[in-house]
C-alpha positions in Angstrom: -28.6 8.1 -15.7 -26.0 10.9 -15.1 -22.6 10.0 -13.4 -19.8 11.0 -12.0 -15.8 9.9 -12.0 -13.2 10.1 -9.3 -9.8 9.1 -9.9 -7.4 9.4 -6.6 -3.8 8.5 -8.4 -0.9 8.5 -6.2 2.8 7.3 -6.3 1.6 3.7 -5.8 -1.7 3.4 -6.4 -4.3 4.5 -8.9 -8.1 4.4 -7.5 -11.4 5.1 -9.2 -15.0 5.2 -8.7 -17.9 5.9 -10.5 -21.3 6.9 -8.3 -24.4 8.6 -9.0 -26.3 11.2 -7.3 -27.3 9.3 -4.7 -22.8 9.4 -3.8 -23.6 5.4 -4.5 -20.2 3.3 -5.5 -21.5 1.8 -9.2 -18.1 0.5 -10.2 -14.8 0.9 -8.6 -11.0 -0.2 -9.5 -8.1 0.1 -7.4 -5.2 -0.9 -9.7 -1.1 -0.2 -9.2 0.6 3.3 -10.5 3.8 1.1 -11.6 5.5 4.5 -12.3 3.2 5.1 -15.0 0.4 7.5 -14.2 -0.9 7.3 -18.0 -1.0 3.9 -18.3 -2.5 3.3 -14.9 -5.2 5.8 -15.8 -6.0 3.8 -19.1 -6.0 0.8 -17.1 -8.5 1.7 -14.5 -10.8 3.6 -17.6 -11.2 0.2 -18.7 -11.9 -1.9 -15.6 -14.5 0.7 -14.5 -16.0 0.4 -18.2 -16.4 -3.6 -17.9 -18.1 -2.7 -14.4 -21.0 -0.5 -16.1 -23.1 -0.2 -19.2 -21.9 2.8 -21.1 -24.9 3.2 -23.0 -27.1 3.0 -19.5 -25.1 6.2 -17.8 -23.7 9.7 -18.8 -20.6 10.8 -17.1 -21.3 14.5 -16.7 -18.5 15.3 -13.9 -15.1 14.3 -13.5 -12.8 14.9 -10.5 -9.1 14.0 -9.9 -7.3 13.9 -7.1 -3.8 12.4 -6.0 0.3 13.4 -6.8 -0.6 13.3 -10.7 -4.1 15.0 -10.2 -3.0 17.6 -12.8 -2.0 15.7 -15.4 -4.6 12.9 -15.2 -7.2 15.9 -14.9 -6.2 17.4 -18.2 -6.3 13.8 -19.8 -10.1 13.3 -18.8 -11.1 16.8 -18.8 -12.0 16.8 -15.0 -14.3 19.6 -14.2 -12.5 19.4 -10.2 -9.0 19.1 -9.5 -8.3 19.1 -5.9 -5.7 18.4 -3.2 -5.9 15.2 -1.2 -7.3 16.6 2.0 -10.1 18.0 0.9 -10.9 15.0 -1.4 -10.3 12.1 1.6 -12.2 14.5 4.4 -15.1 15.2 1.4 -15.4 10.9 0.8 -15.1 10.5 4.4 -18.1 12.9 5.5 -20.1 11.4 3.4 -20.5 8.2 4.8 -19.5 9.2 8.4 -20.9 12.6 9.4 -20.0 12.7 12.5 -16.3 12.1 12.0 -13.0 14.3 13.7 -10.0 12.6 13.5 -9.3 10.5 10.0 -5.7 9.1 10.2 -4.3 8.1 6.5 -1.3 6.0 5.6 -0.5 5.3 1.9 2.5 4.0 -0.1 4.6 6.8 0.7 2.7 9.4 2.2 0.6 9.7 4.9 -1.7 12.7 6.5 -3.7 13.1 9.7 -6.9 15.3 9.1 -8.8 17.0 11.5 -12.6 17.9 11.5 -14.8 20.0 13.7 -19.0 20.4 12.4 -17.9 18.6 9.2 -15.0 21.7 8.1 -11.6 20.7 8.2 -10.0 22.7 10.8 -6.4 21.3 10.9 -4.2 19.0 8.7 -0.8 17.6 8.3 1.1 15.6 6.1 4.7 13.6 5.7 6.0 13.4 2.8 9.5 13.5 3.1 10.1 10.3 4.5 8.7 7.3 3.5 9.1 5.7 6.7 6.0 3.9 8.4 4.1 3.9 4.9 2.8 1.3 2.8 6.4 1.3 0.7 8.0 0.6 4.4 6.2 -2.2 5.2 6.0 -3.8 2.0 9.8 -3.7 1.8 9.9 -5.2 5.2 7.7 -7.9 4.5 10.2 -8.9 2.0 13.2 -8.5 3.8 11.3 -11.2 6.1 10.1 -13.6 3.5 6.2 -13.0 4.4 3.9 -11.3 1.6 2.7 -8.1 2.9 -0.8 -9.0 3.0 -0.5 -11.0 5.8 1.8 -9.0 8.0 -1.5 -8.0 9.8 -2.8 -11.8 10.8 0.8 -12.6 12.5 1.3 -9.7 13.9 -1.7 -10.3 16.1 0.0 -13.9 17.0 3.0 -12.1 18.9 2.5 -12.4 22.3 6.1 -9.8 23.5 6.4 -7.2 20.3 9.6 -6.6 19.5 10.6 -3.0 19.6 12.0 -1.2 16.5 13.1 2.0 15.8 10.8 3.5 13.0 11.8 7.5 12.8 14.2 6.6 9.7 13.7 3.7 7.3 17.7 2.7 7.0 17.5 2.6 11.2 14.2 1.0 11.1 16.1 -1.8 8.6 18.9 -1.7 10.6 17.3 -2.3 13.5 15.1 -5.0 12.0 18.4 -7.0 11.1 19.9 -6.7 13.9 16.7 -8.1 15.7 16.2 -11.4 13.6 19.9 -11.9 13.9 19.9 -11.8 17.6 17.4 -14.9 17.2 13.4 -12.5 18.0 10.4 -14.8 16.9 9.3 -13.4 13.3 5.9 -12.5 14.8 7.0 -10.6 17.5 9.6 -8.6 15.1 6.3 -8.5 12.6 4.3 -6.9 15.7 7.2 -4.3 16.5 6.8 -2.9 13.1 3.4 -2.2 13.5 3.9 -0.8 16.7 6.7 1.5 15.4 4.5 2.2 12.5 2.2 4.3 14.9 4.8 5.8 17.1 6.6 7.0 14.0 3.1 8.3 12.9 2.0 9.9 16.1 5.1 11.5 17.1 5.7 13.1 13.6 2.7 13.4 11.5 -0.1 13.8 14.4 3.1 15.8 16.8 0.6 18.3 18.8 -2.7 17.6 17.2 -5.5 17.0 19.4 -7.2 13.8 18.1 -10.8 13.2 19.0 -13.1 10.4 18.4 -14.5 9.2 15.7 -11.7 8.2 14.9 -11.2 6.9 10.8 -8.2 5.4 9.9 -8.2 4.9 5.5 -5.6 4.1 3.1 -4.1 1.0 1.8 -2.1 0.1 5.4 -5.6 0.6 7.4 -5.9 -3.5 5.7 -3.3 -4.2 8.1 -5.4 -5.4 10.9 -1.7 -5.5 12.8 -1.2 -1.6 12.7 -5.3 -0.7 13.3 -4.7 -2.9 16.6 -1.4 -0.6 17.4 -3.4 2.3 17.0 -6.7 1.3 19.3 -4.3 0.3 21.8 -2.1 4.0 21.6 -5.5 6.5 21.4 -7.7 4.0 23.8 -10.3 4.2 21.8 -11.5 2.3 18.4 -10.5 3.2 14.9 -13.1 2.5 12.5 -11.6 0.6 9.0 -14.2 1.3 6.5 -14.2 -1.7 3.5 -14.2 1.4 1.0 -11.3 3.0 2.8 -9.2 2.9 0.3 -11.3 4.6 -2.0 -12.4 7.6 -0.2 -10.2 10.0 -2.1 -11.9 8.7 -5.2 -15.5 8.9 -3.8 -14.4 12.2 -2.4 -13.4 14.0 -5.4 -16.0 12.3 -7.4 -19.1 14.2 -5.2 -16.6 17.5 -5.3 -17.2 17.0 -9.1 -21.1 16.3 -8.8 -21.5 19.3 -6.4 -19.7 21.6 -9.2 -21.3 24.1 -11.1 -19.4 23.4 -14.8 -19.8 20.1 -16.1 -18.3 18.0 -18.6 -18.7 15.4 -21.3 -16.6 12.1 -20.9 -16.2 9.2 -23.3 -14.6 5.8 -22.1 -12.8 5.9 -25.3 -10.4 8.1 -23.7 -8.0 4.9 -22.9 -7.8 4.3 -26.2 -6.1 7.6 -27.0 -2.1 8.1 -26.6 -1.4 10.4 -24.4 2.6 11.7 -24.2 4.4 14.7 -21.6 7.7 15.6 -22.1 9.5 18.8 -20.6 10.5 21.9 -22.7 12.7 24.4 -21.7 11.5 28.4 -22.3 14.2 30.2 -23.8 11.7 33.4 -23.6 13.8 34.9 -20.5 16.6 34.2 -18.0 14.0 32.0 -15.8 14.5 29.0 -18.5 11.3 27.7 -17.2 10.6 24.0 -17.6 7.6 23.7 -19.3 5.5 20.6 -19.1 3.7 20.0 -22.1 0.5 16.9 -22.6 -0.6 15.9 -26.0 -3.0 13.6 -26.9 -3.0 12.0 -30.3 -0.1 14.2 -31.2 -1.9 17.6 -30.6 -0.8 19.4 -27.6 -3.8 19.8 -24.9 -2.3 21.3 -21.9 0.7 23.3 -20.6 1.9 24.0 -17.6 5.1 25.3 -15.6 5.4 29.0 -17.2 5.8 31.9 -15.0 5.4 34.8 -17.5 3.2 35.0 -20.6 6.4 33.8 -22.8 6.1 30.4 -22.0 2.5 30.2 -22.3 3.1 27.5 -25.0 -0.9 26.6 -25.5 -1.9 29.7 -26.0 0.7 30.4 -28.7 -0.2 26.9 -30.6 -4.3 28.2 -30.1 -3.0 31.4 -31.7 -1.3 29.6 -34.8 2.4 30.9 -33.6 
């Protein structure tokens, strides 16, 4: 059976998939980043691999998508490399057609994505700020002695939400403080942050888009049955939480890599390889561009960061120089 891989790895989280040509989900793995792209990449090559028999499927297109998309690309030999938009609004077509608005909050990014006649038509993203994100909450949810996961659950209890101002993480903690100290039920302080959470995010991400419905909302705070109820109530309308939402950049970029003319060969004995980057700097001209190299099993593989032909470091190793 021929294959195909999707790996969405981002600041927090590292997701895969592997589906075949019917776009169906034969193994998935949604495992933490912990800093460590490379590792986390090894990590999910291996829980994907338990999920499958090797010797029953080919892998004959890989895809990667995510902050580290680059890098992990070059470390699997991904045939597609693409941004995050087009990856999440690709996975998200597929299983919703009809979609126009998909709202997406992650650890420390979030995006709003907008779709007319399945095109992407308009987009935005903040990543600046990591205020009303998955990172947000989850340090929150500890400032409050309550495990993240069930910030949704009691939020829903609160009966008078607590407001909070969201637009900057130290207010937002600030404010939070000062709350609980003034003597505000937990749940209601819980429910304010939700609340805020989608303030924040329609004031600064979706700030003059026109969102229509259907109306997705994906990524790993859309488990937060807390916020999804914030946001029903602020649109009017309902948000659909799919139960692969968290995956859709990884199903996304997965069918990008099935649809692709060039395919490629993939072994899961990749995570068994070691894979290193550091940074050189060019001394070739003035620019002293940093150039940032990848080698597996000590042999360079890729180079990047040049921006003349003097720091072109691969091409000089291919060339014996």
């Amino acid at each position: 059976m021929q294959a195909y891989l999707g790996v969405d790895i981002g600041s927090i989280s590292t997701k895969g998939v592997i589906i075949n040509d019917s776009n169906e989900i034969l193994a998935e793995s949604y495992i933490w980043t912990k800093g460590n792209p490379i590792e986390a990449v090894k990590q999910l090559i291996d829980n994907l691999k338990s999920q499958v028999d090797p010797k029953d499927l080919r892998i004959v297109g890989i895809g990667t998508t995510g902050s580290a998309r680059k890098l992990v690309g070059t470390m699997l030999g991904a045939n597609v490399v693409k941004n995050e938009i087009t990856a999440h609004a690709v996975g998200t077509l597929s299983l919703y057609p009809d979609v126009r608005t998909i709202f997406e909050i992650g650890g420390q990014d979030s995006k709003i994505i907008l779709i007319e006649n399945g095109v992407v038509v308009d987009y935005a993203m903040n990543t600046l700020c990591a205020a009303g994100t998955g990172a947000f909450l989850s340090s929150q949810a500890a400032r409050l002695g309550v495990d993240v996961e069930n910030f949704g659950s009691i939020a829903l209890t609160s009966k008078n939400p607590t407001k909070i101002a969201a637009r900057c993480t130290v207010f937002a903690e600030s404010d939070l403080v000062h709350k609980a100290q003034m003597g505000y039920r937990k749940e209601d302080i819980i429910a304010g942050l939700c609340n805020s959470v989608v303030s924040n995010y329609l004031n600064n991400v979706g700030k003059g888009k026109k969102i229509k419905t259907p109306i997705i909302f994906q990524g790993g705070v859309s488990k937060n049955i807390g916020v999804k109820k914030a946001f029903e109530e602020e649109v009017g309308s309902e948000v659909i939480v799919d139960k692969n939402g968290h995956l859709m950049g990884a199903l996304g970029v997965a069918i990008l890599s099935k649809n692709a003319l060039n395919k490629t060969d993939f072994n899961f004995s990749v995570s068994e390889d070691n894979f290193e980057t550091k940074g050189v700097e060019c001394k070739g001209c003035p620019n002293r561009c940093e150039i940032i190299c990848v080698s597996r099993n000590d042999q360079m593989i890729d180079a990047w960061g040049n921006r003349c032909s003097k720091g072109d470091l691969l091409s000089k190793q291919n060339r014996g120089l």
